[in-house]
HTML snippet that shows the backbone in 3Dmol.js (N, CA, C, O; Angstrom):
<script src="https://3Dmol.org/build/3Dmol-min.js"></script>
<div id="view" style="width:600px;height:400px;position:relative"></div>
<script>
const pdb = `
ATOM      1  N   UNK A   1      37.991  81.407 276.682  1.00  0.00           N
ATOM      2  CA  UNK A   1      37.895  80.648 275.446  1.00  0.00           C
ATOM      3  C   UNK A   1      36.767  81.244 274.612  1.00  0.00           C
ATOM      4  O   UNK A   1      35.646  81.398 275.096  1.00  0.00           O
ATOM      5  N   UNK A   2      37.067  81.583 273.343  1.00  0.00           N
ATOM      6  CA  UNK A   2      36.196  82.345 272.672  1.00  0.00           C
ATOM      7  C   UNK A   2      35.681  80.781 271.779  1.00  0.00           C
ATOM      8  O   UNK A   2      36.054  79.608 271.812  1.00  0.00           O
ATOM      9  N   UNK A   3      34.428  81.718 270.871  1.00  0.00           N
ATOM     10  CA  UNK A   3      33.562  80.859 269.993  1.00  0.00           C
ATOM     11  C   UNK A   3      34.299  80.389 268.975  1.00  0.00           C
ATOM     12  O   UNK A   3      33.906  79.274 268.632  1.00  0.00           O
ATOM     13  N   UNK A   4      35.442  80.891 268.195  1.00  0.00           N
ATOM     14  CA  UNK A   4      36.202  79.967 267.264  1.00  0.00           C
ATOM     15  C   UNK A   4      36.763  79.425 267.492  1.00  0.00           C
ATOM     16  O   UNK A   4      36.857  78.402 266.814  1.00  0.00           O
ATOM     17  N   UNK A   5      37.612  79.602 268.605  1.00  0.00           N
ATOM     18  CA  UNK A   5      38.279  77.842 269.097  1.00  0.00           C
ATOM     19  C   UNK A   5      37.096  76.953 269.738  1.00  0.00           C
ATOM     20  O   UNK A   5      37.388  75.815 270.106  1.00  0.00           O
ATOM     21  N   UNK A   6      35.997  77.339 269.863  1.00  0.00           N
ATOM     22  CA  UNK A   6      35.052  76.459 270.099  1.00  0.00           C
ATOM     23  C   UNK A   6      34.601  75.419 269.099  1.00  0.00           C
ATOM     24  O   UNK A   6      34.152  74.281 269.235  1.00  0.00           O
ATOM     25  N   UNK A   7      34.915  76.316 267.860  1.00  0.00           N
ATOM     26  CA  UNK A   7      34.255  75.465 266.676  1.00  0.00           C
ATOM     27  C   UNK A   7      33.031  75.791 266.155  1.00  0.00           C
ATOM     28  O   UNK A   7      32.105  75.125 265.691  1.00  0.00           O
ATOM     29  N   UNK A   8      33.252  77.103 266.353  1.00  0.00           N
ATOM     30  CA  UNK A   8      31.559  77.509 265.747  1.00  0.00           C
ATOM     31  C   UNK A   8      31.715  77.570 263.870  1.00  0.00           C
ATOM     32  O   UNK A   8      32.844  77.511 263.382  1.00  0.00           O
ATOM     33  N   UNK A   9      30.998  77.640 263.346  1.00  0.00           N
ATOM     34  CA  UNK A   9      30.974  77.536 261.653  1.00  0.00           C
ATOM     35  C   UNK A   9      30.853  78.933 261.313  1.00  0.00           C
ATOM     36  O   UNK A   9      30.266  79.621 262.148  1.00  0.00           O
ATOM     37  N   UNK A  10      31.281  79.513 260.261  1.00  0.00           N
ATOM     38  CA  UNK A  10      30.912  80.640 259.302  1.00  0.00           C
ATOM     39  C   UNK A  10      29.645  81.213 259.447  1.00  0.00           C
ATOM     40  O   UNK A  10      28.624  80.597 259.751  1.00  0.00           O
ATOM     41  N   UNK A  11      29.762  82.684 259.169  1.00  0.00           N
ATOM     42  CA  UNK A  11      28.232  83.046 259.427  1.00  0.00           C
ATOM     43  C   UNK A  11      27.877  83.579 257.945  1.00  0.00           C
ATOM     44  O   UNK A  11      26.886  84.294 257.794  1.00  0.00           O
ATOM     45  N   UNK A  12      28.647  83.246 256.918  1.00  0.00           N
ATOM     46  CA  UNK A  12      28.366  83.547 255.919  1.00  0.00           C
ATOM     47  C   UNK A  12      27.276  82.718 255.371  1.00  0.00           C
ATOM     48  O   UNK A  12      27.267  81.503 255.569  1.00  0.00           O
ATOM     49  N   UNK A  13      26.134  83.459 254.528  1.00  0.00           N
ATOM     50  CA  UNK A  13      25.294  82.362 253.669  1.00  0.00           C
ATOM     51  C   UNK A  13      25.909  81.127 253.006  1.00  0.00           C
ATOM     52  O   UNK A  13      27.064  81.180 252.582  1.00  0.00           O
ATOM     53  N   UNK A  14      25.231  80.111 252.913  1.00  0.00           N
ATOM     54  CA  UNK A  14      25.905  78.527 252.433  1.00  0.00           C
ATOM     55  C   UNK A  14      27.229  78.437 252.887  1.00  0.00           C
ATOM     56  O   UNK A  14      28.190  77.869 252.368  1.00  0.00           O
ATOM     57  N   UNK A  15      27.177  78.821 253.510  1.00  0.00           N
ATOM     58  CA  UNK A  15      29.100  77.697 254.161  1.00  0.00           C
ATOM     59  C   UNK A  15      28.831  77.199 255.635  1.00  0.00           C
ATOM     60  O   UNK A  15      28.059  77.319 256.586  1.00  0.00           O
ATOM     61  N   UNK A  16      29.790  76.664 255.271  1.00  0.00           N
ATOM     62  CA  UNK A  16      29.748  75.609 256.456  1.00  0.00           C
ATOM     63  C   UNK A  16      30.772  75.275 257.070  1.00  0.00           C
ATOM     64  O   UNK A  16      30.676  74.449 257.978  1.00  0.00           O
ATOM     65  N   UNK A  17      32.220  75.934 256.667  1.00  0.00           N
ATOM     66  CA  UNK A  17      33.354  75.788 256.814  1.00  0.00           C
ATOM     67  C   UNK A  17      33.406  76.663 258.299  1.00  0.00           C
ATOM     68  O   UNK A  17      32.655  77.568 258.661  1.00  0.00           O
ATOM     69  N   UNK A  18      34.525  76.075 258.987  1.00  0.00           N
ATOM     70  CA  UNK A  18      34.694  76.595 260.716  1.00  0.00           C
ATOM     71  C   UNK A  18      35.241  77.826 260.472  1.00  0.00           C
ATOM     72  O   UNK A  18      36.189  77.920 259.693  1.00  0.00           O
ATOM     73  N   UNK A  19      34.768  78.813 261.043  1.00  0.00           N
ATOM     74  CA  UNK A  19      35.615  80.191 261.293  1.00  0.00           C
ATOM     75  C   UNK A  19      36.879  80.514 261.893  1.00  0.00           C
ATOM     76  O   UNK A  19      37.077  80.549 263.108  1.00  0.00           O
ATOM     77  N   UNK A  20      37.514  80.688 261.222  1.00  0.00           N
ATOM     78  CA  UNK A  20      38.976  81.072 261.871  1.00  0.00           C
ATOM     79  C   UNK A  20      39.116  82.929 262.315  1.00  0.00           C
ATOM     80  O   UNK A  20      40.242  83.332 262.607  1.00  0.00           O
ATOM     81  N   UNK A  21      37.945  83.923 262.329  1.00  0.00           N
ATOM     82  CA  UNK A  21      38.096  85.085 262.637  1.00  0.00           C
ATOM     83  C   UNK A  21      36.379  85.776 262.897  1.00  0.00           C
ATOM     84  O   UNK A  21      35.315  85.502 262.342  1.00  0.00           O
ATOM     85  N   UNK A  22      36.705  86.694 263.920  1.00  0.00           N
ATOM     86  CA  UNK A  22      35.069  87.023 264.013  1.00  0.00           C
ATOM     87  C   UNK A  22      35.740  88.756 263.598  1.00  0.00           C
ATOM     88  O   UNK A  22      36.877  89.209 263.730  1.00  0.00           O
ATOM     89  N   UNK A  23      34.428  89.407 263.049  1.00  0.00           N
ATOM     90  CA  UNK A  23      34.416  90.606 262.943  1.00  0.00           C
ATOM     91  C   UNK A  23      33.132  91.513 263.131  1.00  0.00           C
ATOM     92  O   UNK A  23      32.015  90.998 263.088  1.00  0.00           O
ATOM     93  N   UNK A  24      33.289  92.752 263.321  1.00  0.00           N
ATOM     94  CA  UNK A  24      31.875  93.454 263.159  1.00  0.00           C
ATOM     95  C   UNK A  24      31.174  93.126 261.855  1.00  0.00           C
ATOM     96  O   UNK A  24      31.617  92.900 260.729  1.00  0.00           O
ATOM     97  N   UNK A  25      29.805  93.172 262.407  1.00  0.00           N
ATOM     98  CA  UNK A  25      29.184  92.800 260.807  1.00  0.00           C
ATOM     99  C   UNK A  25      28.770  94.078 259.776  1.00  0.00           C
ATOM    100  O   UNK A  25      28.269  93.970 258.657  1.00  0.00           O
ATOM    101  N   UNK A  26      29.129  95.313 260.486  1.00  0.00           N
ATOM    102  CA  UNK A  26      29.185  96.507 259.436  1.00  0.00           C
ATOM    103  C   UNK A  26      30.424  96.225 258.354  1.00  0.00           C
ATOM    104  O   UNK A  26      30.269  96.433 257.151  1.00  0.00           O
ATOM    105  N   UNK A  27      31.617  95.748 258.897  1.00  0.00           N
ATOM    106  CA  UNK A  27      32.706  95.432 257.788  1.00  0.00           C
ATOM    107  C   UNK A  27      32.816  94.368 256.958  1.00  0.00           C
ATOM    108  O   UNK A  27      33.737  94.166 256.167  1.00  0.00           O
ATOM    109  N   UNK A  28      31.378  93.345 257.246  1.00  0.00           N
ATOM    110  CA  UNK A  28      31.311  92.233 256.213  1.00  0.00           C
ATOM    111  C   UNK A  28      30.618  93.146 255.457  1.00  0.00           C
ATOM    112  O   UNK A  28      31.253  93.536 254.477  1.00  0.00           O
ATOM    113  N   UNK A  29      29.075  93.804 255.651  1.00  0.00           N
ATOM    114  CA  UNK A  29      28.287  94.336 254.392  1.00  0.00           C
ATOM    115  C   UNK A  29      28.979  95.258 254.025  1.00  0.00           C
ATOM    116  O   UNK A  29      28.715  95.498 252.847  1.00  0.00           O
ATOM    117  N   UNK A  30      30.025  96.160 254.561  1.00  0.00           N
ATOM    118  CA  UNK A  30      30.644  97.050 253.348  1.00  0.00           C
ATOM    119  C   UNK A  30      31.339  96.039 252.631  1.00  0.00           C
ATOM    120  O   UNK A  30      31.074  96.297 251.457  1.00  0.00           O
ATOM    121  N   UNK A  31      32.221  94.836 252.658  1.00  0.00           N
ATOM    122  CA  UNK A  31      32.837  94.137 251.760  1.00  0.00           C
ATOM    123  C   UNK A  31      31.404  92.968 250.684  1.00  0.00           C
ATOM    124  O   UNK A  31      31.705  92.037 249.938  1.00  0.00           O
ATOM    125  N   UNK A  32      30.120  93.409 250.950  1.00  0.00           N
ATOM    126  CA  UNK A  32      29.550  92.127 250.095  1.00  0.00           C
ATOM    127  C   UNK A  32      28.959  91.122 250.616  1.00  0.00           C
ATOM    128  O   UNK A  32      28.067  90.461 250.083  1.00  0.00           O
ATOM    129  N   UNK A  33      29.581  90.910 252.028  1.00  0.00           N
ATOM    130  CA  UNK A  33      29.675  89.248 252.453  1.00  0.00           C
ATOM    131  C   UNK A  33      27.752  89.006 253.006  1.00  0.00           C
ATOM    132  O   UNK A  33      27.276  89.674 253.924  1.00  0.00           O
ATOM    133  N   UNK A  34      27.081  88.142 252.363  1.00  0.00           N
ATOM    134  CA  UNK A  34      25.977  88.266 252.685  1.00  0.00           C
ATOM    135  C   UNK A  34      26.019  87.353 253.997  1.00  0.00           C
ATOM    136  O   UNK A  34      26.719  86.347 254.109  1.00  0.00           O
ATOM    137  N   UNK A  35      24.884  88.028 255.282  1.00  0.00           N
ATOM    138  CA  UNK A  35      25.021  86.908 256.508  1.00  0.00           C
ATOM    139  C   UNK A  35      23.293  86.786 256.759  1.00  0.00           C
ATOM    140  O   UNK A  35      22.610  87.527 256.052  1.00  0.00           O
ATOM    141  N   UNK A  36      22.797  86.160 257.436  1.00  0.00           N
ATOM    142  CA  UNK A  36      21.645  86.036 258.125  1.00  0.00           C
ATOM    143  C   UNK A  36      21.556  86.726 258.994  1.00  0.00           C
ATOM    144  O   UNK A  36      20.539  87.401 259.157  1.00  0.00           O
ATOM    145  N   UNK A  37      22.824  86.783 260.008  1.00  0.00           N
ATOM    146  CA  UNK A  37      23.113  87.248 261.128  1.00  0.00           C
ATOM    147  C   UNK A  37      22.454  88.752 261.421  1.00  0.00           C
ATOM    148  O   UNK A  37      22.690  89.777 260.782  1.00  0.00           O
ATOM    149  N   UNK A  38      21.629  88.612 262.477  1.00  0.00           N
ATOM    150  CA  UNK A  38      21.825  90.124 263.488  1.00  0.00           C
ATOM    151  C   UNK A  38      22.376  90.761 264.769  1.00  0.00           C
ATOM    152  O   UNK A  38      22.057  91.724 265.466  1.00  0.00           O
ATOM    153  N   UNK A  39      23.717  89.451 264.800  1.00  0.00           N
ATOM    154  CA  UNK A  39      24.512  90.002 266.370  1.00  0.00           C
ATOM    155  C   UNK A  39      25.262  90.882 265.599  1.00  0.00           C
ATOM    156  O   UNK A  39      24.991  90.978 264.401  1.00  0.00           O
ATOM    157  N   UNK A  40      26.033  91.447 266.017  1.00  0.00           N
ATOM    158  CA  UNK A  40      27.012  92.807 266.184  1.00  0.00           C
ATOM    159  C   UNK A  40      28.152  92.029 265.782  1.00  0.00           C
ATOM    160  O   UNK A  40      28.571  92.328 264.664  1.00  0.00           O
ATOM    161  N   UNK A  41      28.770  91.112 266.382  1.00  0.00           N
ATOM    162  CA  UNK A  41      29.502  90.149 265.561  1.00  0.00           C
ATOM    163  C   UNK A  41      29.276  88.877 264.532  1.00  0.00           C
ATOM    164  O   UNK A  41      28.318  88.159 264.819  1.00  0.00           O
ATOM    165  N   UNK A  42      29.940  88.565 263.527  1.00  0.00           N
ATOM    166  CA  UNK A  42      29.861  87.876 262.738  1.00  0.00           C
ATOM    167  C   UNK A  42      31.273  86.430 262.522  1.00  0.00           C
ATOM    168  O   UNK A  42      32.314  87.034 262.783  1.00  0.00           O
ATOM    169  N   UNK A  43      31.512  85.493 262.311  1.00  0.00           N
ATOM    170  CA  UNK A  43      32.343  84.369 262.260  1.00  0.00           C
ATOM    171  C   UNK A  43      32.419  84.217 260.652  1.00  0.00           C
ATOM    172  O   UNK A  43      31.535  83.815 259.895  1.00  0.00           O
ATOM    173  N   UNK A  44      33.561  84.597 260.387  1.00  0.00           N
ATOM    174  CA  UNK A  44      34.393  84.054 258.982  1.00  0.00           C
ATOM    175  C   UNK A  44      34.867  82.858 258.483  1.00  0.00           C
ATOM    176  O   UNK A  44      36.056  83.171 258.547  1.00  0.00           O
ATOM    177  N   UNK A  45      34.883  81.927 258.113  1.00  0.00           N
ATOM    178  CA  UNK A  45      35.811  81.377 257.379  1.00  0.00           C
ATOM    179  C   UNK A  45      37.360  81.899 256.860  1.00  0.00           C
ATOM    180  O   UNK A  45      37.424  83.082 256.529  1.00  0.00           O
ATOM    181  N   UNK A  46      38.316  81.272 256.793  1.00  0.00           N
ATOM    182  CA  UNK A  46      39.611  81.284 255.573  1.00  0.00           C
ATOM    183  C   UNK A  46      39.630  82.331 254.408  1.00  0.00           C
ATOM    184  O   UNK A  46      40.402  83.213 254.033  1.00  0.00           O
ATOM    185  N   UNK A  47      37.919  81.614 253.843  1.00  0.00           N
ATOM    186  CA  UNK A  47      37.777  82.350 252.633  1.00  0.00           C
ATOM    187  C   UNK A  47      37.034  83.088 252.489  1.00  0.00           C
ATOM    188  O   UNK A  47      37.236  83.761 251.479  1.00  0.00           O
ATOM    189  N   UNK A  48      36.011  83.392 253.146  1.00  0.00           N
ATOM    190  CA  UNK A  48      35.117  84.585 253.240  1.00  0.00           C
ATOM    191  C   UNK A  48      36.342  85.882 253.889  1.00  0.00           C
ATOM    192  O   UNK A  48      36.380  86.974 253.322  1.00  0.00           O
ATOM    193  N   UNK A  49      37.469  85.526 255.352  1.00  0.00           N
ATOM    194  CA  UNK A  49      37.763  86.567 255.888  1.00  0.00           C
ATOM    195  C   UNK A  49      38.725  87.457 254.945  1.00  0.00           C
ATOM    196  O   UNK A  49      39.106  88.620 255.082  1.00  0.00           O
ATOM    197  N   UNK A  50      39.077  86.146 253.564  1.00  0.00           N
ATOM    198  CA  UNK A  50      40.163  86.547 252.548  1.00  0.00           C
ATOM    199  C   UNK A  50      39.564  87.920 251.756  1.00  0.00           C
ATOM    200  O   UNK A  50      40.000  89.053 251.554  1.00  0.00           O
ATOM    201  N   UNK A  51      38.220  87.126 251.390  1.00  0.00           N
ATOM    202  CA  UNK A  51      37.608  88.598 250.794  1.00  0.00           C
ATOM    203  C   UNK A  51      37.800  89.603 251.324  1.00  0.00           C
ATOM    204  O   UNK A  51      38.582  90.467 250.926  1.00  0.00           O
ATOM    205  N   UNK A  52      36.947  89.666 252.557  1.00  0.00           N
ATOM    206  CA  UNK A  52      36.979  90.553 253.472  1.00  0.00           C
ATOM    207  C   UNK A  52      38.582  91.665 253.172  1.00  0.00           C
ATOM    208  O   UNK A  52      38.675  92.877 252.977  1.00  0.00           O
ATOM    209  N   UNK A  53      39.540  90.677 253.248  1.00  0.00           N
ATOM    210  CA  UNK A  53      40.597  91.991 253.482  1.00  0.00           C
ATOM    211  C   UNK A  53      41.067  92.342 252.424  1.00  0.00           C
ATOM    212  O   UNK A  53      41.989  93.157 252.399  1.00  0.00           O
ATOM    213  N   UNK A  54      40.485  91.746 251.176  1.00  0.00           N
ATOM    214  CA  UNK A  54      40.812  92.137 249.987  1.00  0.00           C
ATOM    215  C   UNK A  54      40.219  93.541 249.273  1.00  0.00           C
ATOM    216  O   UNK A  54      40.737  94.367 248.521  1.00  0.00           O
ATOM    217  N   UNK A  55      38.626  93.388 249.985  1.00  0.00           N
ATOM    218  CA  UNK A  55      37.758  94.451 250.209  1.00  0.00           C
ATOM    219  C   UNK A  55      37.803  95.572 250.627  1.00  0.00           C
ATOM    220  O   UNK A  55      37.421  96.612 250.090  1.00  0.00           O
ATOM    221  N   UNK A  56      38.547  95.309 252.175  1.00  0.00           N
ATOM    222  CA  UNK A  56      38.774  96.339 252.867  1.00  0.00           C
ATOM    223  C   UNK A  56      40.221  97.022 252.446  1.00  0.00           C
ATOM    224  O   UNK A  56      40.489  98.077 253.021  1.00  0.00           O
ATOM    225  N   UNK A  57      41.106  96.544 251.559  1.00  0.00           N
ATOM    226  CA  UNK A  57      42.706  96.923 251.347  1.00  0.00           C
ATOM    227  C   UNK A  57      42.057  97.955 250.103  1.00  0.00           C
ATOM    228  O   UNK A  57      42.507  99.088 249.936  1.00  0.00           O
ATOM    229  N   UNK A  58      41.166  97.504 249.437  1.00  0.00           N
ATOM    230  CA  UNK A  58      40.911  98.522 248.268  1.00  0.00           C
ATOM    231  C   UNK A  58      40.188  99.851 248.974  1.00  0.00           C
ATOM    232  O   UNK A  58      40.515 100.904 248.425  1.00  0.00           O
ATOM    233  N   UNK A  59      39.190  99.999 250.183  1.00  0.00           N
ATOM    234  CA  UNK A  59      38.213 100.725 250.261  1.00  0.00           C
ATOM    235  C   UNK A  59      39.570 101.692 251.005  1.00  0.00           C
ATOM    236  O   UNK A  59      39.660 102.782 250.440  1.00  0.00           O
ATOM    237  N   UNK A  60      40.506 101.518 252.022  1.00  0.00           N
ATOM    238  CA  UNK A  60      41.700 102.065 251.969  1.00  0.00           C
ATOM    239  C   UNK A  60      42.831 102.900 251.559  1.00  0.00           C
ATOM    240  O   UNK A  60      43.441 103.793 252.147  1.00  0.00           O
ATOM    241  N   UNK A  61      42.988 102.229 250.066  1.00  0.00           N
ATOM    242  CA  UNK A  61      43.643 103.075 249.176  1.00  0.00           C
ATOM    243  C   UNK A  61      43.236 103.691 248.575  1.00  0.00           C
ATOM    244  O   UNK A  61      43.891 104.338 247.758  1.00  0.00           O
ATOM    245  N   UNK A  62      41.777 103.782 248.727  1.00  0.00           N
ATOM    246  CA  UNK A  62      40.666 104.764 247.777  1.00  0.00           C
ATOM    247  C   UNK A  62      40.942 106.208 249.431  1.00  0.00           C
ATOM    248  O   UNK A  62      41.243 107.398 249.343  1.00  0.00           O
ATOM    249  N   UNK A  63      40.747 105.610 250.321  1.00  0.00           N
ATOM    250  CA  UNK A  63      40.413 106.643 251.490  1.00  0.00           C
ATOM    251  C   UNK A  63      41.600 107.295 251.139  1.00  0.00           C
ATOM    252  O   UNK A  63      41.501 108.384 250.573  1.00  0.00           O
ATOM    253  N   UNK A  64      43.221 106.605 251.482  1.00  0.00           N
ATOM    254  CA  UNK A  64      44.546 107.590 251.491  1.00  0.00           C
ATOM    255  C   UNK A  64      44.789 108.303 250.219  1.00  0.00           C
ATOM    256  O   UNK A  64      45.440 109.339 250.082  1.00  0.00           O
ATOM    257  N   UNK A  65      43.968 107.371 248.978  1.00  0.00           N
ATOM    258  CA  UNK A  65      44.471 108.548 247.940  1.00  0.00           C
ATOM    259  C   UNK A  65      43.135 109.941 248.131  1.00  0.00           C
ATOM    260  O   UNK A  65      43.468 111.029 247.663  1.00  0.00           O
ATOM    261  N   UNK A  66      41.986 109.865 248.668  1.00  0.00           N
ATOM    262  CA  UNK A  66      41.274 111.345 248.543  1.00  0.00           C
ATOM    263  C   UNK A  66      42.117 111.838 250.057  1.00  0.00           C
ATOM    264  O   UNK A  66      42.249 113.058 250.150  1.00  0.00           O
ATOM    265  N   UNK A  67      42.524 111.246 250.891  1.00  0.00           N
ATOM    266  CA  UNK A  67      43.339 112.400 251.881  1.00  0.00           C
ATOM    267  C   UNK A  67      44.673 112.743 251.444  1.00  0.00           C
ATOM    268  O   UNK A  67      45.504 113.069 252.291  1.00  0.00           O
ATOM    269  N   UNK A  68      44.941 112.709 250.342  1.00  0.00           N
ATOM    270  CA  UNK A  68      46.371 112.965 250.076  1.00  0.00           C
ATOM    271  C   UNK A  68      46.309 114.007 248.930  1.00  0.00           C
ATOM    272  O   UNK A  68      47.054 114.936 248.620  1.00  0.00           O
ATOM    273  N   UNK A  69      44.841 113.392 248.270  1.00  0.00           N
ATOM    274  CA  UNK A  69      44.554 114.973 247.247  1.00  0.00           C
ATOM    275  C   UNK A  69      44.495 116.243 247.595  1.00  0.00           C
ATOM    276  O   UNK A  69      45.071 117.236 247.151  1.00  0.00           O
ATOM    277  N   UNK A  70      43.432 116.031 248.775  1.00  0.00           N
ATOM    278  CA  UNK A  70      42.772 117.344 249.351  1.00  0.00           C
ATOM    279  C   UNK A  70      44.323 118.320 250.118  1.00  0.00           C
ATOM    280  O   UNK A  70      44.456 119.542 250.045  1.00  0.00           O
ATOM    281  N   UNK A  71      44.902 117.752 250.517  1.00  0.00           N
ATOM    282  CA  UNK A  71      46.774 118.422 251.310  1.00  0.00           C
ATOM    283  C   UNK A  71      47.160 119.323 250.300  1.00  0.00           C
ATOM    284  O   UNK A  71      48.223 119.936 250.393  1.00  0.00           O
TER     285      UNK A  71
END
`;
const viewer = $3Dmol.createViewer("view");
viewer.addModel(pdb, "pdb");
viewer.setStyle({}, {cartoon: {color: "spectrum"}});
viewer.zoomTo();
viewer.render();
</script>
């Protein structure tokens, strides 16, 4: 049994909302997401993890379009 079905809260600054996803916390600060946190993992929210992949879908299509130039 992990910590979000435990019910642990967001590790994002001001929220308070329960985490539905944990991630490394190198892929929250490349997306923005400010934390307190200094474990290696971090606990999302709904709407923080939304950013998150909204973040990460752009930093993506930036990566496949410079590997598709350089070919």
């Amino acid at each position: 049994m992990g910590k979000v079905s435990k019910g642990i809260k967001c590790s994002a600054e001001s929220c308070v909302n329960p985490a539905v996803r944990s991630v490394p916390i190198d892929q929250a600060r490349e997306a923005g997401i400010r934390t307190s946190s200094t474990q290696r993992r971090i606990y999302l929210c709904e709407s923080h993890y939304k950013a998150l992949k909204k973040a990460r879908r752009k930093e993506e299509r930036l990566e496949r379009w410079r590997w598709a130039s350089q070919g």
